[in-house]
DSSP file (Angstrom, degrees, kcal/mol; ACC not computed):
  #  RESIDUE AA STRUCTURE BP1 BP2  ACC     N-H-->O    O-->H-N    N-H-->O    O-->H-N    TCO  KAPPA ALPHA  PHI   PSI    X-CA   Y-CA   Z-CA
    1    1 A X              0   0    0      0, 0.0     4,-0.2     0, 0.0     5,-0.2   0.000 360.0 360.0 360.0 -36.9 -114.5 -189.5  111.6
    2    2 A X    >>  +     0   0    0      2,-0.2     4,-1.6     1,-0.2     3,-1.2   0.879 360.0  58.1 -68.7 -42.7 -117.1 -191.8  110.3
    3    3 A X  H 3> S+     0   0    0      1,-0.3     4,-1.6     2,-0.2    -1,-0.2   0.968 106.5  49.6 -52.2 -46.3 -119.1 -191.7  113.1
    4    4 A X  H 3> S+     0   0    0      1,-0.2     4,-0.8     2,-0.2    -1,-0.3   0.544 107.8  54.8 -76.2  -0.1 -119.5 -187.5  112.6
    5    5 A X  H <4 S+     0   0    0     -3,-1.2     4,-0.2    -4,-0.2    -1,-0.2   0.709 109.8  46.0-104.2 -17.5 -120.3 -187.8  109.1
    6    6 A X  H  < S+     0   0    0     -4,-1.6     4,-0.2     2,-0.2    -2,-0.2   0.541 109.9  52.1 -77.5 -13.9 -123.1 -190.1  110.0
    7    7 A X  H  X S+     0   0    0     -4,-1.6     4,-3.1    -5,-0.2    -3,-0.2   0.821 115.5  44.6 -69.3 -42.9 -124.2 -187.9  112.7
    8    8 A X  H  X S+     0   0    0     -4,-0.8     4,-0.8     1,-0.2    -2,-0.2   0.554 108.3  54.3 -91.7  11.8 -124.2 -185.3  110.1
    9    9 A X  H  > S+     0   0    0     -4,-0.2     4,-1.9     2,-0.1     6,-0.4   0.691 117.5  37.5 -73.6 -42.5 -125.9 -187.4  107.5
   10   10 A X  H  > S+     0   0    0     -4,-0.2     4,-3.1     1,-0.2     5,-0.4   0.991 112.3  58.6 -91.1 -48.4 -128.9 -188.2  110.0
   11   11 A X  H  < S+     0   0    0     -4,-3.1    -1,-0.2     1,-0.2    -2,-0.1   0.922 113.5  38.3 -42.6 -60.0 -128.9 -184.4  111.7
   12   12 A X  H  < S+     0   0    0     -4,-0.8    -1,-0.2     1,-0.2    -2,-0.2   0.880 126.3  36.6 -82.6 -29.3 -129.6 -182.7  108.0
   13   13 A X  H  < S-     0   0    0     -4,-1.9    -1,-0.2     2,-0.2    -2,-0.2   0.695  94.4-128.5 -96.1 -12.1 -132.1 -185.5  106.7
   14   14 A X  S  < S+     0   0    0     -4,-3.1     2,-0.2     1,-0.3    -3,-0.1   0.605  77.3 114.9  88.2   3.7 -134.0 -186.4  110.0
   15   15 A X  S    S-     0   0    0     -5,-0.4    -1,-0.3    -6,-0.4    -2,-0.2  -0.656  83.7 -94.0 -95.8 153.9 -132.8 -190.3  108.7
   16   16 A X     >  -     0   0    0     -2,-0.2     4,-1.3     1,-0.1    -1,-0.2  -0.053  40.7-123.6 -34.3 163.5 -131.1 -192.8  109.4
   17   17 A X  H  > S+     0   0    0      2,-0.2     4,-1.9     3,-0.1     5,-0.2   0.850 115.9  48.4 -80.8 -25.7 -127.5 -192.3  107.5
   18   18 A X  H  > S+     0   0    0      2,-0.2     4,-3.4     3,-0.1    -1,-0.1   0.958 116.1  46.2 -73.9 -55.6 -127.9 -195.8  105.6
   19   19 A X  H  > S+     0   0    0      2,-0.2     4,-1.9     1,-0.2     5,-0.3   0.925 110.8  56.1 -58.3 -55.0 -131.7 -194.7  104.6
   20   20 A X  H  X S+     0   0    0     -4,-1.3     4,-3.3     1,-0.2    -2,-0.2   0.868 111.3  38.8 -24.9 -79.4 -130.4 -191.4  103.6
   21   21 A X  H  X S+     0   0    0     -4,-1.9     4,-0.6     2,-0.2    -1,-0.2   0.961 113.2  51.9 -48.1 -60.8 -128.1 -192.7  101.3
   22   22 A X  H >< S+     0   0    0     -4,-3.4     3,-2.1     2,-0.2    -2,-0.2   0.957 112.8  53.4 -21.7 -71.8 -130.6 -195.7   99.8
   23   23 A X  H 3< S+     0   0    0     -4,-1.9    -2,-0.2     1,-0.3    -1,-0.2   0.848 115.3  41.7 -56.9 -37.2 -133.2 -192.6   99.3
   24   24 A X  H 3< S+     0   0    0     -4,-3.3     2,-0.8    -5,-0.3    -1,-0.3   0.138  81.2 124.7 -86.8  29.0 -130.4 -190.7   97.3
   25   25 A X    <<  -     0   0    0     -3,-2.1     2,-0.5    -4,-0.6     8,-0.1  -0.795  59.6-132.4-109.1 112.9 -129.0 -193.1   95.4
   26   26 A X    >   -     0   0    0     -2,-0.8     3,-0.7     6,-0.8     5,-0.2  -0.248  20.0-177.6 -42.9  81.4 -128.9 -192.4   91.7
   27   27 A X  T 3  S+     0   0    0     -2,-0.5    -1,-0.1     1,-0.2     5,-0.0   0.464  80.3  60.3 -83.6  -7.2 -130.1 -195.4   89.9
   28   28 A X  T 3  S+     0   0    0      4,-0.1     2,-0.5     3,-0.0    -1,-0.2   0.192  93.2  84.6 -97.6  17.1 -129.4 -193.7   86.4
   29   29 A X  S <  S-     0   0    0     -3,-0.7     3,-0.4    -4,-0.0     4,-0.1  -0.899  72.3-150.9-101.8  88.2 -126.0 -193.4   87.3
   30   30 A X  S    S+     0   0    0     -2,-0.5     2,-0.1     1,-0.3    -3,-0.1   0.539 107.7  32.8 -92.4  44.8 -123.6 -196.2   86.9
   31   31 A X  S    S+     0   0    0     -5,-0.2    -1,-0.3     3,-0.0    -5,-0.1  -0.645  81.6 165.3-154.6  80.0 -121.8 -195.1   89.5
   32   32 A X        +     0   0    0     -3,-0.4    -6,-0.8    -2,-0.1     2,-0.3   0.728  68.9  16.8 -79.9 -37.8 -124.8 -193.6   91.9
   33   33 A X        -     0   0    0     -8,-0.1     2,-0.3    -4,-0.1    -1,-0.1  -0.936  58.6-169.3-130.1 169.2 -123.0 -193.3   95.2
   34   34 A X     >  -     0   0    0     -2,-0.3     4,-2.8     1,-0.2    -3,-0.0  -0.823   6.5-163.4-142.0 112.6 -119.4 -193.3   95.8
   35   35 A X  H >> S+     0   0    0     -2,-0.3     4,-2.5     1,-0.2     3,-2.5   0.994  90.3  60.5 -66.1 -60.4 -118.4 -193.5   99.9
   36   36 A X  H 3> S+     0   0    0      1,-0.2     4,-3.0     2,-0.2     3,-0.3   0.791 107.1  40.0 -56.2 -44.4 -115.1 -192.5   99.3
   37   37 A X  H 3> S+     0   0    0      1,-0.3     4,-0.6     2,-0.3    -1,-0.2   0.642 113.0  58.6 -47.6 -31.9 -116.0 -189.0   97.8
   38   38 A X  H <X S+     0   0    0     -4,-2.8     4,-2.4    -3,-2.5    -1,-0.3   0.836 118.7  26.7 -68.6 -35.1 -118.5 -188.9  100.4
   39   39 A X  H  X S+     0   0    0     -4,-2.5     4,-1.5    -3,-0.3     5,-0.4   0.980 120.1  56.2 -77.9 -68.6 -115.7 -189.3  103.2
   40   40 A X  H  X S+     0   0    0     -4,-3.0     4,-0.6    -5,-0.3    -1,-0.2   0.606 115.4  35.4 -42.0 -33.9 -113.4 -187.8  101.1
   41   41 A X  H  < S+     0   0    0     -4,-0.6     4,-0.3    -5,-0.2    -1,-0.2   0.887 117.3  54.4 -66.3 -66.9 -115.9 -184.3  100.6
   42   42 A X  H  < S+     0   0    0     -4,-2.4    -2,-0.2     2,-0.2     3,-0.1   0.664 109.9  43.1 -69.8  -4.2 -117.2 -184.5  104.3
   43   43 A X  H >< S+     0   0    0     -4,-1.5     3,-3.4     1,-0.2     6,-0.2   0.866 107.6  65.5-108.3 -54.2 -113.5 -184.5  105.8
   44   44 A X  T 3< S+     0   0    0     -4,-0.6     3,-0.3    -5,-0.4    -1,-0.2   0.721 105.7  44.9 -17.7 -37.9 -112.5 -181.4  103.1
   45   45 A X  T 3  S+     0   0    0     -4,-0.3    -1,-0.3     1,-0.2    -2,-0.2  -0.049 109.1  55.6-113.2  17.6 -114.9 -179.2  104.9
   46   46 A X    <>  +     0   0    0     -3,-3.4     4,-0.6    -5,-0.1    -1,-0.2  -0.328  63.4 134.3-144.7  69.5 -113.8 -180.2  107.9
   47   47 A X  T >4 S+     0   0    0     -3,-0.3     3,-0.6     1,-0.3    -2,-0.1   0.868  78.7  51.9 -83.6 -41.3 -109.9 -179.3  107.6
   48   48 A X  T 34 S+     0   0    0      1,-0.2    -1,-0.3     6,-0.0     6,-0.0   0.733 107.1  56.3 -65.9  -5.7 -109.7 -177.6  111.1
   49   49 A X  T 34 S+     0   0    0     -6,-0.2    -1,-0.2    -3,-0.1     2,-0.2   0.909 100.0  74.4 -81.5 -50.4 -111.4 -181.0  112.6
   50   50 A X    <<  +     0   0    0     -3,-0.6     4,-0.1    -4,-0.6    -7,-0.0  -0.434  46.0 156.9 -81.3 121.5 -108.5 -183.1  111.1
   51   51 A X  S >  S+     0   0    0     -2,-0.2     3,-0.6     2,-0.1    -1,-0.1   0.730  77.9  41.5-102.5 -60.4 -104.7 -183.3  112.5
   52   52 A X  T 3  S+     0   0    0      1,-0.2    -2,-0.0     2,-0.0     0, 0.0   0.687 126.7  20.9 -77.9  -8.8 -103.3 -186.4  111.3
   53   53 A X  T 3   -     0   0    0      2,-0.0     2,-0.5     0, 0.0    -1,-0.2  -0.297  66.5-176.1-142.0  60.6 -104.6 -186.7  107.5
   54   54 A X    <   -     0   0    0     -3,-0.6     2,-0.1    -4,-0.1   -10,-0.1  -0.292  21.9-141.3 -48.6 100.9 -105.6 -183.1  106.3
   55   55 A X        -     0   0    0     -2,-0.5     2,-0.3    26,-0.0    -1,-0.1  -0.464  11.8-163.6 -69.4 136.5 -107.1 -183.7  102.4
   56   56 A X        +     0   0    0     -2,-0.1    26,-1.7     2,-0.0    27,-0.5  -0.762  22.7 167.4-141.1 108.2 -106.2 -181.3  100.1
   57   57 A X        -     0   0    0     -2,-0.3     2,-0.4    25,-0.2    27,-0.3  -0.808  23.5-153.7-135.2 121.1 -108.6 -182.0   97.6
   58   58 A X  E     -a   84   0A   0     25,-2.3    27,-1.9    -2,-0.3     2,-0.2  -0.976   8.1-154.3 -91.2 112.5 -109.6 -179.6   94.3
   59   59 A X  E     -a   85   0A   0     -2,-0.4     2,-0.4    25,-0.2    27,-0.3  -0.707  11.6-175.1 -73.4 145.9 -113.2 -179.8   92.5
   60   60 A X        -     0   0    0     25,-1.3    27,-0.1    -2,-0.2    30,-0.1  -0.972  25.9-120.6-119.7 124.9 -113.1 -178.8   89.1
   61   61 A X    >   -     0   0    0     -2,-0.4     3,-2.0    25,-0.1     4,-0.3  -0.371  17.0-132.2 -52.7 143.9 -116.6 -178.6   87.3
   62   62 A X  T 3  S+     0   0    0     28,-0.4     4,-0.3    25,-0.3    29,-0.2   0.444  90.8  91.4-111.2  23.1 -116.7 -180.6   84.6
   63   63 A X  T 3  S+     0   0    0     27,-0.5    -1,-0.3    30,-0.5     3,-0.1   0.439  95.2  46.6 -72.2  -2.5 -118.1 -178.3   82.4
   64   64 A X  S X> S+     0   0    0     -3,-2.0     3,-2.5     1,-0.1     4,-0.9   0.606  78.2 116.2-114.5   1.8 -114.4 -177.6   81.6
   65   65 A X  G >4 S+     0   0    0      1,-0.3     3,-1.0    -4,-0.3    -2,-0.1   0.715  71.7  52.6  24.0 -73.2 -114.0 -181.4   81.4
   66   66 A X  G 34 S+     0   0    0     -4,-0.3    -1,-0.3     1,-0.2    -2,-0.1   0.129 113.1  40.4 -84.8  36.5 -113.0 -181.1   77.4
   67   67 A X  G <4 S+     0   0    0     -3,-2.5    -1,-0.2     2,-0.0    -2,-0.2   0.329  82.8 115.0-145.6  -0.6 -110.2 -178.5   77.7
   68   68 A X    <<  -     0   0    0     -3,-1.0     2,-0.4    -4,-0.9     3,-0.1  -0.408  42.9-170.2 -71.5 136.7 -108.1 -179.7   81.2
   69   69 A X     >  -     0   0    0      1,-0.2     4,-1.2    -3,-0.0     5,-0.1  -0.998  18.5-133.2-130.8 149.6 -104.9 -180.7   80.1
   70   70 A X  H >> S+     0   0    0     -2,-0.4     3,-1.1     1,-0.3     4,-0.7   0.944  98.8  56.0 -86.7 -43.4 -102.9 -182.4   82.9
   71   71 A X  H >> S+     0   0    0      1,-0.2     3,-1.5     2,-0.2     4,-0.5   0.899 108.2  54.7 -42.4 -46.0  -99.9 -180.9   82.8
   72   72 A X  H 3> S+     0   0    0      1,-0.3     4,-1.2     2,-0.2    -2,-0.2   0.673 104.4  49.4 -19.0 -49.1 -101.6 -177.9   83.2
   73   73 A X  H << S+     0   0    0     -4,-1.2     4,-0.4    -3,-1.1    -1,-0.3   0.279 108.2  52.4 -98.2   3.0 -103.2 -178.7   85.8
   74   74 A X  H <X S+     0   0    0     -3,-1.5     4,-1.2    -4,-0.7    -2,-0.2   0.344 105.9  54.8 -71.9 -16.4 -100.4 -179.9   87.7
   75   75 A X  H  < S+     0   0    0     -4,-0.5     4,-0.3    -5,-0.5    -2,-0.2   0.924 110.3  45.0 -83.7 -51.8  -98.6 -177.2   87.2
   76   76 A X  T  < S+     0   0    0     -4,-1.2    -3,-0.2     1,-0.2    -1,-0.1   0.747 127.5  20.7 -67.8 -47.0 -101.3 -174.9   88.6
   77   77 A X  T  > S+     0   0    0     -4,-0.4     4,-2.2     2,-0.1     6,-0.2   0.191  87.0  97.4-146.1  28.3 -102.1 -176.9   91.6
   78   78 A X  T  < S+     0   0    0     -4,-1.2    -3,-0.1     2,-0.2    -2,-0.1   0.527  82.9  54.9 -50.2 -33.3  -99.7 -179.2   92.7
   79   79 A X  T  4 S+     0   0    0     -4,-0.3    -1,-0.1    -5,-0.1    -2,-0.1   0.821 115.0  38.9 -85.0 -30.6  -98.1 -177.3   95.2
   80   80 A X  T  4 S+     0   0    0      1,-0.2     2,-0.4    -4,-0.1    -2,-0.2   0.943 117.5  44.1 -87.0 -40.5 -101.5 -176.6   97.2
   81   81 A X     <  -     0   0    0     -4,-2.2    -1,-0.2     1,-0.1   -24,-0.2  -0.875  50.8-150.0-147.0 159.8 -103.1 -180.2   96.6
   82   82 A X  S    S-     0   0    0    -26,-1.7   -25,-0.2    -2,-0.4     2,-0.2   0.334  82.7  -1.1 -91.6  18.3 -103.1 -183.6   96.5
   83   83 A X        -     0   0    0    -27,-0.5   -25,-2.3    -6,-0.2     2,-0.4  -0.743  59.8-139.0-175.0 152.0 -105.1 -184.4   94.5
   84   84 A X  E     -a   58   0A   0    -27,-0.3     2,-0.3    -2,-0.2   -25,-0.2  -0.984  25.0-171.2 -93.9 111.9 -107.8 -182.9   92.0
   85   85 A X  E     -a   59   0A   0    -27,-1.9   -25,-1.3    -2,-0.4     2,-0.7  -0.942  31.1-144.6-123.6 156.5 -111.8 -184.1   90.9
   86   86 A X        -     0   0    0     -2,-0.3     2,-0.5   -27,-0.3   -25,-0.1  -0.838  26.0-167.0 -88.3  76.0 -114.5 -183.8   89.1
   87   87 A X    >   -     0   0    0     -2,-0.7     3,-3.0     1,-0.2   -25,-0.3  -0.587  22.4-131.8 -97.6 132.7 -117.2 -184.4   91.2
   88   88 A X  G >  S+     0   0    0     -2,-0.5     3,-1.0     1,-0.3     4,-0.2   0.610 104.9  73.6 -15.3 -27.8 -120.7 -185.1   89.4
   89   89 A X  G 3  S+     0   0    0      1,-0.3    -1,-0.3     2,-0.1     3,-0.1   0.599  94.6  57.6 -92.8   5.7 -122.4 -182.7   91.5
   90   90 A X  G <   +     0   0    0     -3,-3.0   -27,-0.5   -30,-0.1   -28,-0.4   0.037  69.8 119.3 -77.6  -0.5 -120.4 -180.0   89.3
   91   91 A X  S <  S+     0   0    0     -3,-1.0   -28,-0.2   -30,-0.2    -2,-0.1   0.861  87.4  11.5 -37.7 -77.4 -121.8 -181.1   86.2
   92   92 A X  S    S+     0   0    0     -4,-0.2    -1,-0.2    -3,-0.1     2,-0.2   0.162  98.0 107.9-108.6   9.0 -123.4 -178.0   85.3
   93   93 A X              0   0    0     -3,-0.4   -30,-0.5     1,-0.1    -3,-0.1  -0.515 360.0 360.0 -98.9 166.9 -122.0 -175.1   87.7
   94   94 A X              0   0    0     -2,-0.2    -1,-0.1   -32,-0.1    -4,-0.0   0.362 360.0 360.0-132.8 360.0 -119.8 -172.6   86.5
């Protein structure tokens, strides 16, 4: 699986996957890249790829950040997934 997300790192930037990452990586950030999220993301969008470890992953934007209450949110999407995030790149969408 790591080998196809580095194929598809270098296919869409015309880069190496390592340089790809280097050149995006957020230095205002203190957290700028995170490989698992990255893995964890690419393998999400590629549920039909996957047999033996199917993620079932929720983004929440984290423009609702100050009102998630967890029970709530267990409640709501526990039965479909395993797990829930707030990924950065969600900051601002609605």
């Amino acid at each position: 699986m790591l080998h196809k997300l580095h194929d598809e790192i270098e296919k869409r930037s015309g880069k190496s996957w390592i340089q790809t990452i280097i050149d995006n990586y957020d230095r205002n950030e203190s957290s700028g890249f995170s490989e698992f999220e990255t893995y964890g993301m690419f393998c999400n969008l590629n549920l039909s790829k996957i047999i033996e470890r199917p993620w079932r992953n929720k983004n929440i934007p984290m423009w609702g950040l100050h009102s998630i209450n967890i029970k709530k949110l267990k409640r709501k999407y526990s039965l479909f997934y395993r797990s829930v995030t707030l990924p950065s790149f969600m900051k601002y969408s609605k």
